[in-house]
Backbone bond lengths (Angstrom), bond angles and torsions (degrees), N, CA, C in turn:
res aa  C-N    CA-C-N  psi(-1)  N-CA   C-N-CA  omega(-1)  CA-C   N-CA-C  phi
1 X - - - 1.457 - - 1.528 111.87 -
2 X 1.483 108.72 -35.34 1.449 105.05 176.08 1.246 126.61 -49.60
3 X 1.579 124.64 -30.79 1.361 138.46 -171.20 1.266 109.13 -88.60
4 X 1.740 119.29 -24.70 1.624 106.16 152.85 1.241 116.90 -71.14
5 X 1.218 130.57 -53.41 1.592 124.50 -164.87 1.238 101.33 -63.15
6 X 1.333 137.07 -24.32 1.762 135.65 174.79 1.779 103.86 -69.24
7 X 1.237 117.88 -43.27 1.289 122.51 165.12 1.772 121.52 -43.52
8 X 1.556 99.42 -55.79 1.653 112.75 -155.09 1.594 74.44 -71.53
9 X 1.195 142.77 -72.42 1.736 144.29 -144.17 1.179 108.30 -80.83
10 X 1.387 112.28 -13.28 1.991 96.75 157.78 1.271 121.79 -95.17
11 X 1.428 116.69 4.02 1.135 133.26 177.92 1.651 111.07 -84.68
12 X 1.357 103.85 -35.30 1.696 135.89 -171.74 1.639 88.13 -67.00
13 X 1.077 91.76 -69.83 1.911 90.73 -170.08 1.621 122.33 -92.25
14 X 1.481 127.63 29.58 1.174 135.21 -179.77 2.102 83.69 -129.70
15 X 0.967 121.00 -9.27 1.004 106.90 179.12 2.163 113.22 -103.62
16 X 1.389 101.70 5.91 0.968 112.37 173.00 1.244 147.66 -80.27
17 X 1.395 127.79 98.16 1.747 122.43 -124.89 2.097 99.19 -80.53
18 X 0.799 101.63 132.74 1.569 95.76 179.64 1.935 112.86 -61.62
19 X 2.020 94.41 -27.51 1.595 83.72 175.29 1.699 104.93 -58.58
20 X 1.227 95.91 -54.92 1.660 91.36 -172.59 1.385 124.35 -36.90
21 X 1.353 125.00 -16.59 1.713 131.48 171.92 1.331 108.17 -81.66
22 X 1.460 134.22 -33.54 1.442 123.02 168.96 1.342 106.23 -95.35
23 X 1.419 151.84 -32.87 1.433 116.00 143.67 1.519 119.40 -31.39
24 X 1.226 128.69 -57.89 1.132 127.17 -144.33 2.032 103.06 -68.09
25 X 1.981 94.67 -34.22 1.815 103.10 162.82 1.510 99.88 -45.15
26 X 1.229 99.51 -65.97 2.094 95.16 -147.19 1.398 102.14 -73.40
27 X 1.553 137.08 -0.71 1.262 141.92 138.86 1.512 116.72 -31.03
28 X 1.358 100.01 -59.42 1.466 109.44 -154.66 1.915 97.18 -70.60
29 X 1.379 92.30 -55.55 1.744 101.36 -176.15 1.465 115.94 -51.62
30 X 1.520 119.00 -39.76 1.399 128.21 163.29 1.822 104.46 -54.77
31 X 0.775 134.10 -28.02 1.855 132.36 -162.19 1.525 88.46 -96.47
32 X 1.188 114.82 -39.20 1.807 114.92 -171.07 1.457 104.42 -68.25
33 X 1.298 109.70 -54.70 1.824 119.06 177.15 2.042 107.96 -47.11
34 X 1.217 119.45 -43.60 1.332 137.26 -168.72 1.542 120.19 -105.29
35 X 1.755 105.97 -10.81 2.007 98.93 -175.95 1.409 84.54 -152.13
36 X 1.342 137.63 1.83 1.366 110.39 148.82 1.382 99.94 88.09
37 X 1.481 110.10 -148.77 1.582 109.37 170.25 1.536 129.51 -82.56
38 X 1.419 105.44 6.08 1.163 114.14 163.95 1.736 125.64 -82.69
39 X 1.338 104.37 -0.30 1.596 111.37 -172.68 1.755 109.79 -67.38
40 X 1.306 114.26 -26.24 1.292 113.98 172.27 1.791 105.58 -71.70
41 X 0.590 108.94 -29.70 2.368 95.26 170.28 0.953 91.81 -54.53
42 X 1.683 103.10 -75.00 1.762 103.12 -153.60 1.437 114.85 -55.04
43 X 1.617 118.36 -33.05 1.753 110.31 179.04 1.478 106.35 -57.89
44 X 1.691 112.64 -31.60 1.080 117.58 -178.21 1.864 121.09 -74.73
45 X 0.940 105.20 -21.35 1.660 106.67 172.57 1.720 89.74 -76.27
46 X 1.405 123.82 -71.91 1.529 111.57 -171.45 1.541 119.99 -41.04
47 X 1.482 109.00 -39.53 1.559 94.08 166.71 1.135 144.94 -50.72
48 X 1.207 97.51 -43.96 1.584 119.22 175.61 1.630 115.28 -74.34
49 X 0.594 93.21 -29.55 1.711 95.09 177.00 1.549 105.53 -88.68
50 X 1.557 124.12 -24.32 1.521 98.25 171.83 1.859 93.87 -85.55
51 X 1.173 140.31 -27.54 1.331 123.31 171.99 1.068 110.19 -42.83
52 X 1.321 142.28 -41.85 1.307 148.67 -164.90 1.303 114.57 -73.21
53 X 1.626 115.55 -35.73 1.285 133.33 176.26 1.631 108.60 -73.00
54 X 1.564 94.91 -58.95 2.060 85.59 174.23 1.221 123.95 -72.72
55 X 1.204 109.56 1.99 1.783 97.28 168.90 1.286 83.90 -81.19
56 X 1.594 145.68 -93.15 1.016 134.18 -139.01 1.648 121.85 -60.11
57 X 1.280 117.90 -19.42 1.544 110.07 160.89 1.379 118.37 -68.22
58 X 1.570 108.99 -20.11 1.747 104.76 -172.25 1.560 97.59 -75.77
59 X 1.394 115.76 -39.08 1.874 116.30 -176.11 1.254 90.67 -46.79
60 X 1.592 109.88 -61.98 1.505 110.62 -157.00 1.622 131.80 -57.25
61 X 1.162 102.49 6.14 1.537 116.03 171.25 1.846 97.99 -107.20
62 X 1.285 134.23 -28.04 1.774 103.19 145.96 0.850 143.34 -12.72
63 X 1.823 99.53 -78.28 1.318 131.98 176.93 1.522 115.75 -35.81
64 X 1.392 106.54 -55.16 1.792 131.73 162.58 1.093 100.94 -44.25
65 X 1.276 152.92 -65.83 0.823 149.14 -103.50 1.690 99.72 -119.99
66 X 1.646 101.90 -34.21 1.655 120.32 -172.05 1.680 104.71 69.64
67 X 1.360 117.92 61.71 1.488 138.26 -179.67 1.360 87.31 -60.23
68 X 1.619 141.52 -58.96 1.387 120.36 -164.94 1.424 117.71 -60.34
69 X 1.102 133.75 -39.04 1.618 125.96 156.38 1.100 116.69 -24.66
70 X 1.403 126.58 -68.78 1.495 124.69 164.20 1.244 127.93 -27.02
71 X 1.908 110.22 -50.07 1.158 112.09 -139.06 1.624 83.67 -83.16
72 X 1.105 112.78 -37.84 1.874 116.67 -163.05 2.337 110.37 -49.12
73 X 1.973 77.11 -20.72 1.895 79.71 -171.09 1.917 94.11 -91.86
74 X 1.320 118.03 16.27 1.666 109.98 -173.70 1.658 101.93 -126.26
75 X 1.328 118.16 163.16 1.409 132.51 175.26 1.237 124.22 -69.46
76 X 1.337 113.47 54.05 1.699 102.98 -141.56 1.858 88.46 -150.48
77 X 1.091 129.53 152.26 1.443 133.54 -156.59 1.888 102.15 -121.27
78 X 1.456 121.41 168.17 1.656 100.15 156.45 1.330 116.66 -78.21
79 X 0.887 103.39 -27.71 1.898 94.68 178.70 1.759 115.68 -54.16
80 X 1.299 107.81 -66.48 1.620 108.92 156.13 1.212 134.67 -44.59
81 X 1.455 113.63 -20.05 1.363 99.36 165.21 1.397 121.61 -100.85
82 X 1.578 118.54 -24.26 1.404 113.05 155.72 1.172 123.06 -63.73
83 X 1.805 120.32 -29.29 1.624 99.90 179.57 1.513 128.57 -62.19
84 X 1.999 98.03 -27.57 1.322 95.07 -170.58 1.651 106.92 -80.48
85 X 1.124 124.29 3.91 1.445 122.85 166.01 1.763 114.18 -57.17
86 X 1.745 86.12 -53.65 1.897 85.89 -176.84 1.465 99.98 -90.43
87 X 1.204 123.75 7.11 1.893 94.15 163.59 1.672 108.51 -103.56
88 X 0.883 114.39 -11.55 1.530 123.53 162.97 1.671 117.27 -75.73
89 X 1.431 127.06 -29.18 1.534 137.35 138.67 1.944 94.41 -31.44
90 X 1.738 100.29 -82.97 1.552 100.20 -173.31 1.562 135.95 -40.44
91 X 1.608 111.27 -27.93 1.415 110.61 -174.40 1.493 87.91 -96.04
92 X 1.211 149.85 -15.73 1.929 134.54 169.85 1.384 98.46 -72.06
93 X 1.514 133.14 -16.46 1.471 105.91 177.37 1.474 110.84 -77.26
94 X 1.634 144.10 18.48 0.828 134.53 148.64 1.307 119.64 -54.19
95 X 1.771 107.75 -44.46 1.256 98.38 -170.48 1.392 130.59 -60.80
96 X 1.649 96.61 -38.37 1.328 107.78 145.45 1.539 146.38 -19.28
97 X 1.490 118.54 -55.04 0.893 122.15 -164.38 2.028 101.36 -94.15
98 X 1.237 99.45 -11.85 1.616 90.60 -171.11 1.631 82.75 -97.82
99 X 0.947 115.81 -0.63 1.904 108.06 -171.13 1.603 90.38 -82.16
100 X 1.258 122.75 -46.49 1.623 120.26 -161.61 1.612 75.98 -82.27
101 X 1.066 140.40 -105.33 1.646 136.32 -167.82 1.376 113.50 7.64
102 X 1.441 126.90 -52.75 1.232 138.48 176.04 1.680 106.63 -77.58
103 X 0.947 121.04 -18.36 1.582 116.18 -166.04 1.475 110.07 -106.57
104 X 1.521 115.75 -3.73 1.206 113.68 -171.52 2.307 92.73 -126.77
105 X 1.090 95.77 -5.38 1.736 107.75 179.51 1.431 93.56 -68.34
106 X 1.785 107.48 -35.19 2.015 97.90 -164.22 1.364 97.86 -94.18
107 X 1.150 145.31 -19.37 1.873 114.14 169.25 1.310 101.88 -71.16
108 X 1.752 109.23 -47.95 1.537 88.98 -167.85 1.533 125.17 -42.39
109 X 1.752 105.05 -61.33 1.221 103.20 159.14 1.055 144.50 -8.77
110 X 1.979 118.14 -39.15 1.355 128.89 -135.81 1.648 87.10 -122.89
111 X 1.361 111.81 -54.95 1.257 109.56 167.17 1.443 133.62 -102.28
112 X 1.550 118.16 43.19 1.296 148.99 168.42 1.809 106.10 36.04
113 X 1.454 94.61 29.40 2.187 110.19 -173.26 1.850 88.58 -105.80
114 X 1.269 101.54 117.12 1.964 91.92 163.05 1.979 81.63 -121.70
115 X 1.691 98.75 115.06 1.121 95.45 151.77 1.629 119.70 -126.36
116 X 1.353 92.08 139.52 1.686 109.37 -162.54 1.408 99.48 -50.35
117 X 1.146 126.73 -58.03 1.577 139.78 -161.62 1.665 109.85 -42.24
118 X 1.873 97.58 -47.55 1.245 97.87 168.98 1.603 147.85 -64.75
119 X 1.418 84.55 -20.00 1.335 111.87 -169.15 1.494 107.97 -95.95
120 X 1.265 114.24 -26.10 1.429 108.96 172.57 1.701 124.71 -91.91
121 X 1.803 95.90 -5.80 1.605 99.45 177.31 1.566 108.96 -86.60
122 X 1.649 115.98 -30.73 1.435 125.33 153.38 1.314 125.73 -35.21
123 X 1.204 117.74 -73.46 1.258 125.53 -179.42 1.760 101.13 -53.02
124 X 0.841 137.80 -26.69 1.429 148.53 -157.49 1.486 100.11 -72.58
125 X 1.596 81.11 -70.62 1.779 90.89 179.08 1.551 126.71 -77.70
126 X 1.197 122.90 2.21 1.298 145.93 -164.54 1.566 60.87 -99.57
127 X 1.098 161.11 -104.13 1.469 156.77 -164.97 1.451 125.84 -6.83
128 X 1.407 99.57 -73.82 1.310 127.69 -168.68 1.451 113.92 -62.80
129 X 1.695 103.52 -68.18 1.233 115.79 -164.26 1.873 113.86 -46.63
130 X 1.207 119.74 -35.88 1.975 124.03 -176.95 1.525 88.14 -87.03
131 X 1.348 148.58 -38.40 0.888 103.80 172.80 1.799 142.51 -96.80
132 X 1.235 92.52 8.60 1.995 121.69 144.53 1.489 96.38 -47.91
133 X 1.391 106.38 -87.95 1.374 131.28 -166.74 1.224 122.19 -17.79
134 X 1.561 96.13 -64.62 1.609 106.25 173.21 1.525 129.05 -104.71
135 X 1.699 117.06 7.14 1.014 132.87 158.16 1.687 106.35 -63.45
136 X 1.425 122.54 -38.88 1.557 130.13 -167.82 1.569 97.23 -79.96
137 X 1.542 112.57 -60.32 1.236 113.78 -173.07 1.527 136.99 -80.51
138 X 1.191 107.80 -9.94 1.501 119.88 165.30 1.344 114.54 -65.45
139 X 1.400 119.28 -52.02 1.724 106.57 -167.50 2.003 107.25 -79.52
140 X 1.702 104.01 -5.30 1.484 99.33 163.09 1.315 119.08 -77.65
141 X 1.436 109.28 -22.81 1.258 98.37 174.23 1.422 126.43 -71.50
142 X 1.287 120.31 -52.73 1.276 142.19 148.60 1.527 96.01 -8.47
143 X 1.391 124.89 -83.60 1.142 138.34 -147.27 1.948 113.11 -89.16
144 X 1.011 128.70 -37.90 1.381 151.74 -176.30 1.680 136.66 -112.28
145 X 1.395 82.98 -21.36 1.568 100.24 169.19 1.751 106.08 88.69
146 X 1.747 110.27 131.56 1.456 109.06 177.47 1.534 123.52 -21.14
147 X 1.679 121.65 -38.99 1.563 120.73 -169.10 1.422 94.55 -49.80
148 X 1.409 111.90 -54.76 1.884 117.69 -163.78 1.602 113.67 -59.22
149 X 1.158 110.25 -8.35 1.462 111.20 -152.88 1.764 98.16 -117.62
150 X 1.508 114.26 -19.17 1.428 133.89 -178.62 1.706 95.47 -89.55
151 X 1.627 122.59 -38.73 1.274 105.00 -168.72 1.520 96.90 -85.35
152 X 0.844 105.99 3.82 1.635 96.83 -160.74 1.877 109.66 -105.17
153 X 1.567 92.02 -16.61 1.749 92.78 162.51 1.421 105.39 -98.02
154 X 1.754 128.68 -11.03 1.219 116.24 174.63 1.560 103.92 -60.89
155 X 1.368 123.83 -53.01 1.404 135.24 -174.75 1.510 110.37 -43.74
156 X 1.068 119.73 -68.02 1.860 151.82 158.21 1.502 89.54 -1.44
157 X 1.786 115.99 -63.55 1.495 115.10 174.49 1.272 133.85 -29.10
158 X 1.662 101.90 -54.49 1.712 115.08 -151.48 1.496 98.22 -72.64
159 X 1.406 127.11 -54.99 1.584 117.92 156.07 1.587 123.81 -7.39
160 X 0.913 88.05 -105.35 2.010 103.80 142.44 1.725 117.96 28.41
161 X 1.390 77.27 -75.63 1.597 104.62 -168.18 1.474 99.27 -82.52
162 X 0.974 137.67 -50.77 1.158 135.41 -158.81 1.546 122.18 -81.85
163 X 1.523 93.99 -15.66 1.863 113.82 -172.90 1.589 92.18 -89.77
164 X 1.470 141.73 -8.67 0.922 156.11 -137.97 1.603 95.70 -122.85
165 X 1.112 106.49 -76.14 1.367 115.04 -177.86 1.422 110.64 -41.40
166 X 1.527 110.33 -67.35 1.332 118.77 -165.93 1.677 99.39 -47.89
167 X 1.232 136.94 -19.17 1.383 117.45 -163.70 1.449 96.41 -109.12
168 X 0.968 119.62 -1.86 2.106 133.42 -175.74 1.871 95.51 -102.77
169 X 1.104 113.27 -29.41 1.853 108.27 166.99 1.360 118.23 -97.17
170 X 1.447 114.62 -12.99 1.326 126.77 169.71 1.526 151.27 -121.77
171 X 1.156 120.08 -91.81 1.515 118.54 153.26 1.357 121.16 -32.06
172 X 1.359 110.85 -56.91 1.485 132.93 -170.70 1.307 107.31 96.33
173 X 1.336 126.36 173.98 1.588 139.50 -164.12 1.257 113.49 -76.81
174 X 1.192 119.48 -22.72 1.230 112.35 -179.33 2.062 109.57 -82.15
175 X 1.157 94.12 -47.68 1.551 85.09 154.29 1.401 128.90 -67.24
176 X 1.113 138.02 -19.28 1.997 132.73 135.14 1.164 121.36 -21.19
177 X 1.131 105.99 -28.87 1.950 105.05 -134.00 1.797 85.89 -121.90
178 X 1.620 121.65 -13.86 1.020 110.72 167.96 2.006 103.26 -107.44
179 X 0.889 100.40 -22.81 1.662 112.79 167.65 2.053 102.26 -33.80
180 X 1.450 82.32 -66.19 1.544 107.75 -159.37 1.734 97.85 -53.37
181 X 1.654 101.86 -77.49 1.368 106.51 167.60 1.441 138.27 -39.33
182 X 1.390 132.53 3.73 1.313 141.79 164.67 1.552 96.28 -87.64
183 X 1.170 129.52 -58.78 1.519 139.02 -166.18 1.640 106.12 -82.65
184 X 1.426 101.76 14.54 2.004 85.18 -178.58 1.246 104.88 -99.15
185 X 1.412 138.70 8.75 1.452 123.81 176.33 1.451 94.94 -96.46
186 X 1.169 138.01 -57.90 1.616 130.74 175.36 1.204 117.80 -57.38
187 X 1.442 130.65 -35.66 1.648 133.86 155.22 1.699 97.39 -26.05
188 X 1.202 90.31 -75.82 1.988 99.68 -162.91 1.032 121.25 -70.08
189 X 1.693 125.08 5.44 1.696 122.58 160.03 1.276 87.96 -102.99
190 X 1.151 134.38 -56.47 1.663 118.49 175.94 1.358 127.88 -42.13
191 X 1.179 129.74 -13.28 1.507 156.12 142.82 0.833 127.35 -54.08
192 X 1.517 129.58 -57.08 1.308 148.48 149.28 1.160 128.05 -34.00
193 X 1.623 98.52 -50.74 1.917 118.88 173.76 1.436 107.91 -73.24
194 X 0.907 118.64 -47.92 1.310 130.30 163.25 1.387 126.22 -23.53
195 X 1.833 106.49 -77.07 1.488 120.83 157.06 1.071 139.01 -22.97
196 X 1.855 106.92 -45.85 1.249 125.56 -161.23 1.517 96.05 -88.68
197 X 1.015 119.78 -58.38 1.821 121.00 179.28 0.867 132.81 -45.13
198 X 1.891 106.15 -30.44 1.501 130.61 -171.61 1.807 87.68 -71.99
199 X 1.555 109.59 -52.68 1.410 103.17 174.12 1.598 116.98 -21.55
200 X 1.282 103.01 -75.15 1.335 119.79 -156.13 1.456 106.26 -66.18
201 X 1.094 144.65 -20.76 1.463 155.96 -174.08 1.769 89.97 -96.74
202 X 0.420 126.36 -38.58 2.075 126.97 -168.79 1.471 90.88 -74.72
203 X 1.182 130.01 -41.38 1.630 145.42 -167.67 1.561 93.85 -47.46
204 X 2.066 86.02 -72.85 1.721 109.38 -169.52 1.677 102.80 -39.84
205 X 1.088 122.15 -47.66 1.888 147.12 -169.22 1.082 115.69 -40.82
206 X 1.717 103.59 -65.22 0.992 112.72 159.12 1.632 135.25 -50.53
207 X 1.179 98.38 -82.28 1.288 102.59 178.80 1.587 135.38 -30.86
208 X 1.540 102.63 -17.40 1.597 124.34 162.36 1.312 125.42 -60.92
209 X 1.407 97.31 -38.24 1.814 104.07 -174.46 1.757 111.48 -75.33
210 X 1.419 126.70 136.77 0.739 98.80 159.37 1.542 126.25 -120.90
């Protein structure tokens, strides 16, 4: 299994566009100009949600590829090869988590505010959100093919956006940020539960194709 999950995560980060790292700068500096010290969440919700996205485009070049042909000539079972999909999901949420660490270091920095609250609902969701992400979209792939599993994190967005807004025309962010944090311990077993099922349905998915 080790030699898949070394596979799936060099795939993760060779597939990582360098434009996307200086967007992802003038992202951050644009959120600082407009959310203050709150720009590290929000860089941190966008992070996490494109992690969520490149894991599932990296599967989705398998699929392309017709990985079960392969797999039938190797020592290797469906269960093992879907698990190491979602534990290879688990070791990129590092990147994750030092991405919000770093993304919420520069307002503080900038506006000399370290507030914990923020920083711990970040890191949270820098958690949660990929494994939502790809808990939903993995067993479509499996089952429906990448298109279903691409429209279905395009959709995943518009939520997103809109839960966002309403608290940027209203409450304001600081009520978000305690919104969020009431709901992050059931978020992240529902995440968890999530993950794990998505397992077991990706299994069924697999094992269909031939």
């Amino acid at each position: 299994m080790k030699g898949l999950i070394y596979k799936d995560i060099t795939i993760f980060f060779k597939g990582i566009d360098k434009k996307m790292v200086l967007i992802a700068v003038g992202a951050i500096i644009l959120l600082m100009a407009n959310t203050g010290v709150y720009a590290g969440l929000f860089a941190s919700i966008m992070l996490a949600m494109t992690i969520g996205m490149q894991n599932v485009m990296c599967f989705a070049s398998d699929e392309k590829a017709g990985w079960k042909k392969y797999q039938l000539a190797m020592p290797v079972n469906t269960v093992t090869v879907v698990t190491s999909k979602y534990v290879s999901v688990i070791c990129t949420l590092a990147v994750s988590i030092v991405g919000s660490v770093l993304f919420n270091l520069l307002p503080s920095i900038a506006f000399r505010e370290f507030n914990v609250i923020v920083w711990g609902v970040s890191v949270a969701v820098s958690l949660i959100v990929p494994l939502l992400w790809t808990g939903i979209c993995l067993p479509l792939t499996y089952w429906f093919g990448f298109r279903s599993a691409q429209t279905m994190g395009l959709i995943a967005v518009i939520p997103m956006f809109y839960f966002v807004k309403y608290f940027e025309d209203g409450a304001g962010f600081s009520a978000m940020t305690s919104s969020i944090c009431s709901y992050l311990v059931v978020a992240g077993i529902a995440a968890i539960a999530l993950f794990l099922i998505s397992m077991l349905i990706s299994v069924m998915g697999y094992n269909r194709k031939k």
